[in-house]
C-alpha positions, -999 to 999 in steps of 0.1 A, spaced: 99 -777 -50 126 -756 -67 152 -739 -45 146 -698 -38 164 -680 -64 170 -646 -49 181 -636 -22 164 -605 2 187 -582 -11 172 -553 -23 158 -559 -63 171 -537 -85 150 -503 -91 133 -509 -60 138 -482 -33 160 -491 -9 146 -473 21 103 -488 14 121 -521 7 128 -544 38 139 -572 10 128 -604 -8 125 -639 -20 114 -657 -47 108 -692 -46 120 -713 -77 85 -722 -87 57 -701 -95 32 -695 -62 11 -675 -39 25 -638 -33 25 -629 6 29 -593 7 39 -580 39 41 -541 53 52 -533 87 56 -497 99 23 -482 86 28 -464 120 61 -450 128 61 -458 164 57 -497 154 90 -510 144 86 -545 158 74 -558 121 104 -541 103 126 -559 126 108 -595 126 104 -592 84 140 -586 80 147 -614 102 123 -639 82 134 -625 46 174 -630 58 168 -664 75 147 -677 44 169 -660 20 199 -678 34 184 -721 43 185 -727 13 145 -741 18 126 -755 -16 100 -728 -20 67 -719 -44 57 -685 -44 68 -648 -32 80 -628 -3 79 -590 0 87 -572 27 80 -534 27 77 -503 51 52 -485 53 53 -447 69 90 -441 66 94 -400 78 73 -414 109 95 -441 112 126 -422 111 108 -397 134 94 -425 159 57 -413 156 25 -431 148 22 -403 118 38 -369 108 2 -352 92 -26 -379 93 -26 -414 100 -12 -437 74 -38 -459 78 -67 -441 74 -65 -430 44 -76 -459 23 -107 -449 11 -119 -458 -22 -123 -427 -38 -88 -411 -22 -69 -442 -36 -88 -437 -69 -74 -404 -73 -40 -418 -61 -37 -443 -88 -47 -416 -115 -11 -400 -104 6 -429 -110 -4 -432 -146 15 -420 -172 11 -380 -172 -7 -385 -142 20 -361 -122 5 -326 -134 -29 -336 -115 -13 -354 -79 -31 -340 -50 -61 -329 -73 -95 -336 -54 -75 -349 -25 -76 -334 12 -41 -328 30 -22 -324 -4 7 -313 13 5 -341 41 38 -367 42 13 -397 44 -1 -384 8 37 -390 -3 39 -419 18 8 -438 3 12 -428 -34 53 -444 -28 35 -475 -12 10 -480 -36 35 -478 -64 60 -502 -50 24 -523 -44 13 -518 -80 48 -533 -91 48 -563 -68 15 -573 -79 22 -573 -113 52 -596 -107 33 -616 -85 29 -657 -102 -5 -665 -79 -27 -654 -53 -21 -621 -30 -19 -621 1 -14 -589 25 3 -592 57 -4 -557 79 21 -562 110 12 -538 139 16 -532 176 -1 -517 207 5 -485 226 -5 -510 259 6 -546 267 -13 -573 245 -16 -605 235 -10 -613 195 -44 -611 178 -54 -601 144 -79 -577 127 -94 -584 96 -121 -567 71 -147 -594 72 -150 -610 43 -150 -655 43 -120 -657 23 -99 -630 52 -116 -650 81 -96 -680 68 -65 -667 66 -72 -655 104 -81 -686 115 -46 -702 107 -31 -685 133 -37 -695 169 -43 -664 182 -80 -641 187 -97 -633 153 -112 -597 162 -141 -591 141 -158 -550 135 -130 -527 136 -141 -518 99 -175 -514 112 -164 -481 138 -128 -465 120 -128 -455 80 -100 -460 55 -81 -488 69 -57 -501 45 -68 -536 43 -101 -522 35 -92 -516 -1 -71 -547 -5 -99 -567 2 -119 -546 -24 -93 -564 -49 -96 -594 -36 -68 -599 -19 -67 -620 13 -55 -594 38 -51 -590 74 -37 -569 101 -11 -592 126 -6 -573 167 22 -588 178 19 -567 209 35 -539 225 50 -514 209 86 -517 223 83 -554 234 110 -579 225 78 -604 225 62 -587 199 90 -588 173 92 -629 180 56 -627 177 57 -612 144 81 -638 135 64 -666 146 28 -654 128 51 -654 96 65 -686 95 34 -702 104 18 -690 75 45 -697 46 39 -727 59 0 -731 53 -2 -711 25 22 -736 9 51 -710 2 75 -737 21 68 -774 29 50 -777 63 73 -785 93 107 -772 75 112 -745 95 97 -751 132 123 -726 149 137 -730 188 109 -747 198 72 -752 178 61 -718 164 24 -725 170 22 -735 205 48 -707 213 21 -679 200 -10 -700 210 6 -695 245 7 -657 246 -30 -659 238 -40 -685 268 -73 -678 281 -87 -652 257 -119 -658 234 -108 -673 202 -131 -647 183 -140 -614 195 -166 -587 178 -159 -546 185 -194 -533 198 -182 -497 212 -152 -467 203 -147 -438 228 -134 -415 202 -109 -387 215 -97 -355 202 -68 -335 215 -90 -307 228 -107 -335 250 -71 -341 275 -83 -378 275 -61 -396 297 -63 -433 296 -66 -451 334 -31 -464 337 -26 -505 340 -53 -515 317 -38 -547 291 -53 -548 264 -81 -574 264 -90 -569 304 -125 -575 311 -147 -545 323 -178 -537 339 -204 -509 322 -198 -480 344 -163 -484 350 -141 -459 351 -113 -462 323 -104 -427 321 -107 -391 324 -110 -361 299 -117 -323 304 -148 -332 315 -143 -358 344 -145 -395 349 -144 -413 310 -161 -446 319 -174 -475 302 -207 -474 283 -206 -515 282 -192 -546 298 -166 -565 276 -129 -565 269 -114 -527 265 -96 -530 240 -66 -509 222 -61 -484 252 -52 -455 242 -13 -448 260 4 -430 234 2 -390 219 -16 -396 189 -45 -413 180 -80 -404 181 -93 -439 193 -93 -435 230 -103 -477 238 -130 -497 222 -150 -524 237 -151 -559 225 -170 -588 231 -170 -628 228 -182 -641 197 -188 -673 198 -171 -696 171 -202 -715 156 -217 -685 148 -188 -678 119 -206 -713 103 -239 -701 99 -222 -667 85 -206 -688 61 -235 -711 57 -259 -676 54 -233 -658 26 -231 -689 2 -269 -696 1 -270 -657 -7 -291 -649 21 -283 -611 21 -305 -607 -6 -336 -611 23 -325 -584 44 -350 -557 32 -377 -576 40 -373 -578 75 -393 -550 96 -379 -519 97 -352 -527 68 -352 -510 39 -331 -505 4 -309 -478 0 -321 -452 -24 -284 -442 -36 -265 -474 -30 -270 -507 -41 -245 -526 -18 -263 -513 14 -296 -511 32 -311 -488 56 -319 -497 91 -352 -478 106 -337 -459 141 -366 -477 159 -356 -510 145 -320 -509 152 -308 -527 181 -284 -556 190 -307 -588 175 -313 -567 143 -278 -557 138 -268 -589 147 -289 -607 122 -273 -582 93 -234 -589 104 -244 -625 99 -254 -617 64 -230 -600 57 -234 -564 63 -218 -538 83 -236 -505 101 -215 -475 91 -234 -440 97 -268 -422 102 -281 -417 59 -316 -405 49 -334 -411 82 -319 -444 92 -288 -464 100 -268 -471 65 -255 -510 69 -235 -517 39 -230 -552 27 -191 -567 30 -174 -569 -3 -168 -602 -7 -143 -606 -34 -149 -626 -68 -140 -664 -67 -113 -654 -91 -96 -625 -80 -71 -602 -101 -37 -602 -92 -31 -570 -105 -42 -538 -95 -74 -525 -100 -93 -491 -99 -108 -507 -66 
């Protein structure tokens, strides 16, 4: 390997305040994309990026490939709030981004904001920036994408990851020691990694933990180094840190299911006063029937056993907790096993199953068929439930990328 060539100044043109910083290595490579700070009240990524980016810029290390660091929500930022108008990262769906893009074209300014909701929202401003300091790294970019989406928790946590599931994203979890959770895509709309993974990008979302926690920033750290390593960005074992990065995070995730599936969200508005049962950590076992909160009605409690999960202890959000369940690993073999043989293709011909009459990419699921085997069955090939459509349960199938994926930006 070539030496890096740049440092993580800011690049020239580049906006100073989006951009954390950069390196490029002296030999073409895989781009790793990272944005911290989708939410304002997470600063732990901004801090552990600019870390990385400044160490790496100034070893001296061999490397192949690119670093970007950027942020993400910066008025929220500034303002130390999750969002200003609507959260940053719901917003990613494919039609909104569509109509995003179109702005960024040339001439494209006269029609911003047309056919969008919230045109006057700061997180409309903030994700047409974004996208176009996105759009420019990817067209610099010498290899394979990949997105790095560094968050925290309003409650104590473990380091885990969230991921759209798709085979190639579930690998790039796996290389980190910490719990893979699987179906947030499956109860919340317009994640950002969502439409990244529509481009084929390997993407994921990286907790490092609490919001204010010193842990969470080394957390963040440690989940980066660790993967410039396996990617192949630097040589493996160049850069181990104070002591082995690996075991150090594996640690903070002692005892926990290596791969977890979302099965419930207690969704909150502000006219509900939910209040969140103080103490939980996120990841605590619960019982069904157990009391995890309270709103204007009285006692909020669990519909479920499992692991609550993301507890809600901040002002905004409208995700009061979910519940999670083990999943156990072997079952992510047959899904592979299922997905490469093409065994979605069966899936209306089970009882109750049925093909969409507007979408090719999902099926509809009977009401009386639908429960926990039949669902089940469908996330194994591939498909995710999503809302109540023409009588039934919609379950769209996951986008799996194509083997060869664009590293430029696309309509989505």
């Amino acid at each position: 390997m070539k030496h890096t060539t740049s440092s993580a100044a800011t690049d020239e043109g580049a906006d100073p305040a989006r951009r954390i910083g950069s390196v490029r290595g002296g030999e073409p490579g895989p781009l790793i994309l990272c944005i911290a700070s989708l939410h304002g009240n997470e600063p732990a990524g901004t801090v552990a990026l600019k870390r990385v980016l400044d160490e790496l810029s100034g070893s001296g290390l061999p490397m192949r490939g690119d670093l970007v660091g950027l942020r993400g929500n910066l008025p929220a930022l500034e303002a130390g709030t999750r969002f200003i108008d609507e959260d940053l990262n719901r917003i990613w769906q494919r039609e909104r981004v569509a109509t995003v893009l179109e702005s960024l074209r040339p001439g494209g300014a006269a029609r911003e904001g047309a056919g969008l909701p919230m045109v006057g929202s700061a997180e409309l401003a903030e994700q047409r920036d974004l996208l176009a300091a996105i759009q420019e790294e990817s067209r610099r970019a010498r290899g394979p994408i990949y997105v790095l989406d560094l968050h925290t928790t309003s409650s104590d946590s473990a380091p885990f990851t969230t991921l759209g599931d798709t085979l190639q994203s579930r690998e790039l979890a796996l290389l980190l020691p910490v719990p893979m959770v699987l179906g947030l895509e499956e109860q919340i709309d317009g994640a950002m990694h969502q439409y990244f993974d529509r481009l084929g990008w390997r993407s994921i979302g990286i907790e490092g933990g609490q919001h204010a926690a010193a842990l969470s920033i080394e957390a963040h750290e440690d989940a980066v180094w660790i993967l410039l390593e396996a990617i192949g960005l630097i040589e493996a074992g160049s850069r181990s840190g104070p002591e082995d990065r690996r075991a150090r995070l594996a640690r903070r995730a002692e005892g926990l299911p290596r791969v977890l599936a979302v099965r419930y969200r207690h969704v909150v508005s502000e006219d509900d006063d939910f209040r969140m049962r103080a103490g939980f950590r996120n990841f605590d076992l619960v019982r069904a029937g157990d009391e995890l909160g309270t709103d204007r009605s009285g006692p909020v409690r669990a519909e479920l056993g499992g692991r609550v999960f993301l507890p809600l202890y901040q002002r905004q959000g409208d995700d009061g907790f979910f519940i999670a369940r083990r999943l156990a690993p072997a079952w992510l073999t047959v899904s592979r096993i299922l997905r490469g043989v093409g065994a979605d293709r069966v899936a209306v011909w089970l009882p109750g199953i049925h093909p969409h009459p507007d979408r090719e990419d999902a099926v509809l699921v009977a009401r009386w068929a639908r429960n926990r085997y039949v669902i089940g069955l469908l996330h194994l090939l591939g498909f995710r439930a999503r809302n109540e459509s023409g009588g039934g349960v919609m379950v769209r199938r996951v986008e799996e990328p194509d083997p060869e994926p664009e590293s430029s930006f696309a309509e989505g």
